[in-house]
GUMAR-72087 format. One record per atom (N, C-alpha, C): residue in one letter; x, y, z. Coordinates in steps of 0.2 Angstrom, whole numbers. Example, Ala and Ser with C-alpha at 12.3 -4.5 7.8 and 13.67 -1.06 7.14 Angstrom:
% residues 2
A 66 -28 39 .
A 62 -22 39 .
A 66 -16 39 .
S 64 -11 35 .
S 68 -5 36 .
S 64 0 39 .
//
This chain:
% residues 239
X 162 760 -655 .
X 164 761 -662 .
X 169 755 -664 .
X 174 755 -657 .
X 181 750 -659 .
X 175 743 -658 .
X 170 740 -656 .
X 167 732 -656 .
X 164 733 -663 .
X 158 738 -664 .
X 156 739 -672 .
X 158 737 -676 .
X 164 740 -678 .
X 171 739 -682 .
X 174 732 -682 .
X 175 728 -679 .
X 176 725 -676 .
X 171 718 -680 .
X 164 718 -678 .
X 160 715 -679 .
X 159 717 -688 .
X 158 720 -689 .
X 155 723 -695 .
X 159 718 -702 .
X 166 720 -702 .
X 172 716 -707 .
X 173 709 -704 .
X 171 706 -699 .
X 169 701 -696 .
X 167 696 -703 .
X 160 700 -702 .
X 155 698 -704 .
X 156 699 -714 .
X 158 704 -715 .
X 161 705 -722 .
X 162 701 -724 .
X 171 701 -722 .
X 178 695 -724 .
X 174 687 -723 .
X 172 686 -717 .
X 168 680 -715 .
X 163 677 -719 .
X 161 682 -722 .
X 155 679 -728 .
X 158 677 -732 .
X 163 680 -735 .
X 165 680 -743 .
X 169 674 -743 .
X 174 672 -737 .
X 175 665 -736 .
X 173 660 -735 .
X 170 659 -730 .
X 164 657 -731 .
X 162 651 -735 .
X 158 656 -742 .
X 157 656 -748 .
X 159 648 -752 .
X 166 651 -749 .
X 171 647 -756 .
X 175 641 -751 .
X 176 642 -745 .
X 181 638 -739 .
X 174 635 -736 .
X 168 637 -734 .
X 165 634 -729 .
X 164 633 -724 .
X 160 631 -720 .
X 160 635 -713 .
X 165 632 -707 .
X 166 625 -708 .
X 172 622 -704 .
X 180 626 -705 .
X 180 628 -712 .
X 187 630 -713 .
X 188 638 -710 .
X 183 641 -711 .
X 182 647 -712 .
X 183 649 -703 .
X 179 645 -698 .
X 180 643 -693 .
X 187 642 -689 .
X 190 639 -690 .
X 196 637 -690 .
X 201 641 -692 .
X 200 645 -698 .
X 204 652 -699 .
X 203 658 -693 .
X 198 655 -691 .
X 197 665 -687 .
X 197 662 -680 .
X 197 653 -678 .
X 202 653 -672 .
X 210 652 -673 .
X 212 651 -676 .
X 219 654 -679 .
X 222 660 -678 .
X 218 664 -681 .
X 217 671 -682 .
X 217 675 -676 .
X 213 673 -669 .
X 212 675 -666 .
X 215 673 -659 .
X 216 667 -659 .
X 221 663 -651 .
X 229 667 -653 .
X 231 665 -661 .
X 239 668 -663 .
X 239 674 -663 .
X 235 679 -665 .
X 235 687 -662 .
X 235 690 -653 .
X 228 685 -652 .
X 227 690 -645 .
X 234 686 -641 .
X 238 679 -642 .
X 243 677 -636 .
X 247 682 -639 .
X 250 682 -642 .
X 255 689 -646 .
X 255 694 -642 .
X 248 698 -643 .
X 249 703 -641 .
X 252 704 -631 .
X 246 697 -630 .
X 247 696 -621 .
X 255 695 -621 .
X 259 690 -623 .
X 266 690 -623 .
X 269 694 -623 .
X 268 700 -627 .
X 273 707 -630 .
X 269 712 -626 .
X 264 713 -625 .
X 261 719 -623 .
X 256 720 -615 .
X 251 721 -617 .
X 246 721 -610 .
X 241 714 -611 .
X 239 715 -617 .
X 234 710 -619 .
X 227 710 -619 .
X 222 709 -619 .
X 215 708 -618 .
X 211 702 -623 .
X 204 704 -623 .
X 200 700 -628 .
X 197 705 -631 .
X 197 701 -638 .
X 193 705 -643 .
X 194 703 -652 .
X 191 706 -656 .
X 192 703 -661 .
X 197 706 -668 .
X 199 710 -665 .
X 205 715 -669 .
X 209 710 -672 .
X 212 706 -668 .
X 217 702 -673 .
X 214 697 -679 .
X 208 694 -676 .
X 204 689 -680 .
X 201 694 -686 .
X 201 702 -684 .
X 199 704 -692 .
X 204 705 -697 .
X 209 709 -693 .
X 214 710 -698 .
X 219 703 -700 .
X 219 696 -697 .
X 221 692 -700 .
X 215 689 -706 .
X 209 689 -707 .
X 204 689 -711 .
X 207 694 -716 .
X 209 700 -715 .
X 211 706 -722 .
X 217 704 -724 .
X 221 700 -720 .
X 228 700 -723 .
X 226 693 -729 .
X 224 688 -727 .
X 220 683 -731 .
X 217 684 -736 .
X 212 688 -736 .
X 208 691 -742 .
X 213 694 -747 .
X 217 699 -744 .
X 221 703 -749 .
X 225 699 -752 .
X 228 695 -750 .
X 232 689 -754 .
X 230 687 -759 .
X 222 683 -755 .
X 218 678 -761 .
X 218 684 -766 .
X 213 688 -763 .
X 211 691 -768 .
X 214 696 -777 .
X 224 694 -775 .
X 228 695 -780 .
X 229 689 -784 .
X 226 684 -779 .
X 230 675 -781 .
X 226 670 -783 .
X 220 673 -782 .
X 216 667 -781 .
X 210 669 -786 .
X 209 666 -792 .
X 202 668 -796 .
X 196 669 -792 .
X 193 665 -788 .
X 189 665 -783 .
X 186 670 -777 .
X 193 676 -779 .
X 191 680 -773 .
X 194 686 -776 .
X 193 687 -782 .
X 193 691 -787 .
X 188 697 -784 .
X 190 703 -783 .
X 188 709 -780 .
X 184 708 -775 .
X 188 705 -770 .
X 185 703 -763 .
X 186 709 -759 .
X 194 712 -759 .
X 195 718 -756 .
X 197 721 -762 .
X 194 729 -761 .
X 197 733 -766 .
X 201 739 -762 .
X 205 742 -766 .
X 208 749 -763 .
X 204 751 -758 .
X 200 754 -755 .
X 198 759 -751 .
X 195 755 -745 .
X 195 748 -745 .
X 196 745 -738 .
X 202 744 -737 .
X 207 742 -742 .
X 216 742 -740 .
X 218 748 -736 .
X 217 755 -740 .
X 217 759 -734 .
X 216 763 -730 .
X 206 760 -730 .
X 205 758 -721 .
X 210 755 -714 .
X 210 750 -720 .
X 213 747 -715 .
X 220 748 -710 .
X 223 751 -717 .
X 232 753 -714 .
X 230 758 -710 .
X 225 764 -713 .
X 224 770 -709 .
X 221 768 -703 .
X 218 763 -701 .
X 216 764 -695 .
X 220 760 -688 .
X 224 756 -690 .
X 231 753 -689 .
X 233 756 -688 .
X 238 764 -690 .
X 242 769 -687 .
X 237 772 -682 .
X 230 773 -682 .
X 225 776 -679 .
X 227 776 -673 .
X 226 769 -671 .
X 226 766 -666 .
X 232 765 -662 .
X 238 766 -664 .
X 244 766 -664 .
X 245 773 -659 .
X 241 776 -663 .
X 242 785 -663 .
X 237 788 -654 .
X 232 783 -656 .
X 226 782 -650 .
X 230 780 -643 .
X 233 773 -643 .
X 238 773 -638 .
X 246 774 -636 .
X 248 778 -639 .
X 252 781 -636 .
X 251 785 -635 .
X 244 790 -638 .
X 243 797 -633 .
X 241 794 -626 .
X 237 788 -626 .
X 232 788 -620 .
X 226 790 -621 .
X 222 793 -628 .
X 216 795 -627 .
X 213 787 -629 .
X 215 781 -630 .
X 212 774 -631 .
X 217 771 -632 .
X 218 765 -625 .
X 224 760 -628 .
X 220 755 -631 .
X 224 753 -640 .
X 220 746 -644 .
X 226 742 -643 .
X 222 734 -644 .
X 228 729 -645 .
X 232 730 -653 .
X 237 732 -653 .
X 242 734 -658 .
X 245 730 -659 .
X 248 725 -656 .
X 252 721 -655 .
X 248 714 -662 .
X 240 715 -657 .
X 236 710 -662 .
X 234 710 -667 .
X 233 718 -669 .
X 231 720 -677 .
X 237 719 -682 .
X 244 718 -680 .
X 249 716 -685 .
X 250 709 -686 .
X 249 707 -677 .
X 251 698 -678 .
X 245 697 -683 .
X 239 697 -682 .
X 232 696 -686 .
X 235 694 -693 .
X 236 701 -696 .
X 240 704 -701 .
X 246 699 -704 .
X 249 699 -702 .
X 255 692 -702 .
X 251 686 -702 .
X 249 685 -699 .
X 247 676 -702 .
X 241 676 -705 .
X 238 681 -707 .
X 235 682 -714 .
X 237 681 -720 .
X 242 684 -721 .
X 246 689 -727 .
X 251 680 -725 .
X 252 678 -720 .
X 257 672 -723 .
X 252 667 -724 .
X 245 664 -722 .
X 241 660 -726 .
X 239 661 -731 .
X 237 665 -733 .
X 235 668 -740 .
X 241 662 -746 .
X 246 666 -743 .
X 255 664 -747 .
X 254 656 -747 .
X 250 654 -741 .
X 253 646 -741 .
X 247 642 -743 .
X 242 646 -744 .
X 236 642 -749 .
X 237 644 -757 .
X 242 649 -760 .
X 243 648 -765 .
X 249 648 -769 .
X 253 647 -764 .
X 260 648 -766 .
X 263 640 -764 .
X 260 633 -767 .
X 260 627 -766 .
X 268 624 -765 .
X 272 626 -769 .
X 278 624 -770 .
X 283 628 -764 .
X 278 634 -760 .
X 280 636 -755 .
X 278 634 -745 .
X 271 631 -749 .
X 267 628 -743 .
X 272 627 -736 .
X 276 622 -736 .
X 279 620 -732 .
X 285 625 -725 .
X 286 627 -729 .
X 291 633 -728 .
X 284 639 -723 .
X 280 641 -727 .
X 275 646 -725 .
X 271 644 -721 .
X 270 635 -719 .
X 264 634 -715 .
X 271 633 -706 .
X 279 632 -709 .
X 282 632 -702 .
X 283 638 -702 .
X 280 643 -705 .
X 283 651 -701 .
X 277 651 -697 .
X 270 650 -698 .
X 264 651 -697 .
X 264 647 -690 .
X 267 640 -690 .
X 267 636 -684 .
X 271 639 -680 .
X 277 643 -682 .
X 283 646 -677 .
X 281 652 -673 .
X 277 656 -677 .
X 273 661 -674 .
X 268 660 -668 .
X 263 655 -669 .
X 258 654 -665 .
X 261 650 -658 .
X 266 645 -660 .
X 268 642 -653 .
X 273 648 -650 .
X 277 651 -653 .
X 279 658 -652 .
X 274 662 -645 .
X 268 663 -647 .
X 264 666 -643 .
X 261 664 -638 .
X 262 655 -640 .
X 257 651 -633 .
X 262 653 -628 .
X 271 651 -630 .
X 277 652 -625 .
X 277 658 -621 .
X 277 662 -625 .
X 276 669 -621 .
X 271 671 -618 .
X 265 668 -618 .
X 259 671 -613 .
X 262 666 -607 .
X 265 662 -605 .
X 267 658 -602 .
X 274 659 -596 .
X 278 653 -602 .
X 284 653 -597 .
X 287 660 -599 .
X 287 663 -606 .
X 293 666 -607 .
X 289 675 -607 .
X 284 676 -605 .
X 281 682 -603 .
X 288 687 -599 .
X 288 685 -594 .
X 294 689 -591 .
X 300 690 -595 .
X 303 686 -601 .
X 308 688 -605 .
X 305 691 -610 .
X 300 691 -613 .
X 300 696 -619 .
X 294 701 -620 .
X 290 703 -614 .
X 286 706 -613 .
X 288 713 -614 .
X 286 719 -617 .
X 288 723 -621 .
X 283 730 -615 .
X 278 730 -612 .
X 274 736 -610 .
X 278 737 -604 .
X 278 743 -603 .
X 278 748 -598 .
X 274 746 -592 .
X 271 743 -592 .
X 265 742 -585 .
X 266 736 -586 .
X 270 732 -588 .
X 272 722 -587 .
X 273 722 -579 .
X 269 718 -577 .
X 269 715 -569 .
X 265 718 -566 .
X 259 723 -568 .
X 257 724 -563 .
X 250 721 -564 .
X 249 718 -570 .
X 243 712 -571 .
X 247 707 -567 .
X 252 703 -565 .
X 253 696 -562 .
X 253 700 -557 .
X 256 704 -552 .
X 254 707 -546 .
X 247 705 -543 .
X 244 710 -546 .
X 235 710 -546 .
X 237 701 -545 .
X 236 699 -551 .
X 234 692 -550 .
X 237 688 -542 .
X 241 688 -541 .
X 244 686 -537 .
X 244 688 -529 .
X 241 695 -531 .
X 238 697 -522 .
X 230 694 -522 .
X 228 692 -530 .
X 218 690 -529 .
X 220 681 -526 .
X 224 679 -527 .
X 228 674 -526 .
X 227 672 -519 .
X 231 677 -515 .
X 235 676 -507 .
X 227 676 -504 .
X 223 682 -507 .
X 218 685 -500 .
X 213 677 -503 .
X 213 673 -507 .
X 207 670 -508 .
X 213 662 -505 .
X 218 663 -502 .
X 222 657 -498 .
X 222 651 -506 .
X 224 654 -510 .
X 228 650 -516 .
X 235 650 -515 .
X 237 650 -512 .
X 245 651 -510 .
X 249 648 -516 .
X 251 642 -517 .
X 255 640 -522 .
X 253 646 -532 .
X 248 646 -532 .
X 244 649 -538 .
X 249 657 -536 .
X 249 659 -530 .
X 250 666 -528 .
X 258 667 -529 .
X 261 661 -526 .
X 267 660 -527 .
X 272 662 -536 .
X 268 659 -540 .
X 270 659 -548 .
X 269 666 -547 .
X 264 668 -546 .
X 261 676 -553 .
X 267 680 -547 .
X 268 681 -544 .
X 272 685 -538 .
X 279 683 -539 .
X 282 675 -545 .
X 288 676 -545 .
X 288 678 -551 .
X 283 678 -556 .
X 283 681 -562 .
X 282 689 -560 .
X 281 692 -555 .
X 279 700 -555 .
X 287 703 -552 .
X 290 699 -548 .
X 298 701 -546 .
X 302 702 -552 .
X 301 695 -557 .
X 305 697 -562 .
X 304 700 -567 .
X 297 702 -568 .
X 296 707 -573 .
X 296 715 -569 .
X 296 715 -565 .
X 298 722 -559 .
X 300 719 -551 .
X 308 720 -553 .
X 313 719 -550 .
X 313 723 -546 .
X 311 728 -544 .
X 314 734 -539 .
X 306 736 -535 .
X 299 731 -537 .
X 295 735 -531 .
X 296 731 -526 .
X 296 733 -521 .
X 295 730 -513 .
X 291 725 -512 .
X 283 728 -515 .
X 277 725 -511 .
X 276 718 -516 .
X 279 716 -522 .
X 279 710 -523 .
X 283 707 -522 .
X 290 708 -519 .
X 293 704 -513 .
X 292 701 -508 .
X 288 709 -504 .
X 285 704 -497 .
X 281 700 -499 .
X 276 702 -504 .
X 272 696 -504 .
X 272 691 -508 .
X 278 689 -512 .
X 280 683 -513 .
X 282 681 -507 .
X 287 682 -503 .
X 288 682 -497 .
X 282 678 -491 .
X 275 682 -491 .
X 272 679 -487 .
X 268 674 -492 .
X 267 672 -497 .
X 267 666 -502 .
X 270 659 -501 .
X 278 662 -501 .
X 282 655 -500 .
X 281 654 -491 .
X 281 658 -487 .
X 280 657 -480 .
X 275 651 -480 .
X 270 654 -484 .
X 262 650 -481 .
X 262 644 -484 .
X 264 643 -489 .
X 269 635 -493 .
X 272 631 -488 .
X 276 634 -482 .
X 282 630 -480 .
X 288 632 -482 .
X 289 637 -486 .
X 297 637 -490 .
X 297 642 -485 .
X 304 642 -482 .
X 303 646 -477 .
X 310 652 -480 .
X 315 645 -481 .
X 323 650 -481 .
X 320 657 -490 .
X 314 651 -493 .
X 315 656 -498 .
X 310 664 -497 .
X 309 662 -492 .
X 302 666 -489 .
X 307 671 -486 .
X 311 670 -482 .
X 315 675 -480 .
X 320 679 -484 .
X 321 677 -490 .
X 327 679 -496 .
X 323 685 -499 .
X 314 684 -499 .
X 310 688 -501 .
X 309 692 -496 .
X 308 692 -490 .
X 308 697 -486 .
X 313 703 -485 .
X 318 700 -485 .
X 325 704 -486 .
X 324 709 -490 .
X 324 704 -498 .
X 324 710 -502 .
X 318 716 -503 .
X 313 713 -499 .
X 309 720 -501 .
X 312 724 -496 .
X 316 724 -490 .
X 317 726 -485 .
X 321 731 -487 .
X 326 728 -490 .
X 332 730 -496 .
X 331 737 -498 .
X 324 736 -502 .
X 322 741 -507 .
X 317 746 -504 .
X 314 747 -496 .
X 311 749 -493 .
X 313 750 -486 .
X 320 752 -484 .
X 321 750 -479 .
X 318 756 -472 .
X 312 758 -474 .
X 308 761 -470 .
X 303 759 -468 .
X 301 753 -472 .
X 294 750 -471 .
X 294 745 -465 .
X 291 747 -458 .
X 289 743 -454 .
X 285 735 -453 .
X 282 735 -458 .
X 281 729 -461 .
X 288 723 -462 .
X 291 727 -468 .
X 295 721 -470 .
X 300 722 -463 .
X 304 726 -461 .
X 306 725 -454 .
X 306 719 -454 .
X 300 720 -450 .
X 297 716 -443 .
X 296 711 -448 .
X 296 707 -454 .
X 296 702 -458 .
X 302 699 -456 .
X 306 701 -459 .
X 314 699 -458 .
X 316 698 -452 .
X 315 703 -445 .
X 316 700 -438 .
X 313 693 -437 .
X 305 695 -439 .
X 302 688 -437 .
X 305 682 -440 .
X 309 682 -445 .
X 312 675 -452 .
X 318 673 -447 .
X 322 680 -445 .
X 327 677 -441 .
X 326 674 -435 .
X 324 676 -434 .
X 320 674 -423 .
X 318 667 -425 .
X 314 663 -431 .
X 314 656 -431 .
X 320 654 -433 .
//
């Protein structure tokens, strides 16, 4: 139903601009739409793929034109407006119970640089101003799916995707690749053990030995029952 949907106003909003922008620009709006949403959501939230951002930044766009712009004159009318909001809280409602988690994160950013392109294709004397919020958001996103993920990551379950990542890492002998996701997974969960040691057995297999041992400690630290990291730590000492 959530792809349907998805696809369906895709293909709506995408026609009607289209139409009047063409297929390059049009194009270009809905990778916009769609990199500046989904990095968002990944930074702040869980993340995934999908097209939720790139529709609801196509609504936010339409809705603008369509007050601003002669050419897109009852492009959206009332009762897709609130579809739209209503299925926004929907989803909001869907994930916090847990009977569907949606990218929520991506249906606002979307929403946002809709509603500020709209502004910035008709509001000329504003262009400038509107098109660096627009840049400040997106490069916003690329940072945070990145370096600054561990500082502004927003979900309850942040590190347990670089975790994962980071043990598919160790067992396929990418060692330095395993090292990153597993320093990224300590600091976004600072108190599990088992991404310790195995940051720990990460910078071991690097060569970083004293920092190998720092992480052996502390999973030991927060685990001091686990005969593993022990015997991790003895062994750090003994060389």
């Amino acid at each position: 139903m959530h792809l349907a949907f998805n696809l369906y106003w895709l293909w709506i909003f995408g026609t009607v601009l289209e139409r009047i922008f063409g297929h390059s620009k049009t194009a270009l709006l809905i990778v916009l739409f769609s990199v500046g949403s989904t990095s968002l959501d990944f930074a702040l939230d869980r993340g995934g793929v999908g097209l939720s951002g790139a529709g609801y930044g196509l609504f936010g766009l339409l809705w603008v034109l369509s007050a601003r712009d002669e050419r897109f004159r009852d492009a959206i009318d009332q009762r897709t407006v609130k579809l739209f909001v209503g299925w926004f809280f929907l989803c909001i409602i869907t994930t916090i119970s847990g009977v569907y988690p949606v990218a929520n994160v991506a249906h606002a950013a979307g929403a946002i640089l809709g509603i500020l392109t709209g502004y910035a294709l008709t509001l000329p004397s504003h262009r400038l101003q509107l098109s660096a919020a627009i840049v400040a958001i997106f490069v916003f996103g690329i940072w945070g799916d990145t370096l600054g993920r561990p500082i502004v990551n927003l979900s309850t379950k942040v590190g347990y995707e670089e975790g994962k990542w980071g043990y598919d890492a160790l067992i396929a002998g990418r060692n330095e690749e395993a090292v990153r996701w597993f320093h990224d997974a300590v600091k976004l969960r600072p108190k599990e053990p088992t991404y310790w040691f195995n940051l720990g057995i990460a910078y071991h297999r690097v060569g970083n030995l004293p920092t190998a041992m720092a992480a052996y400690r502390r999973a030991h630290e927060l685990e001091p029952n686990n005969s593993d990291y022990a015997k991790a730590v003895e062994d750090s000492n003994s060389k």
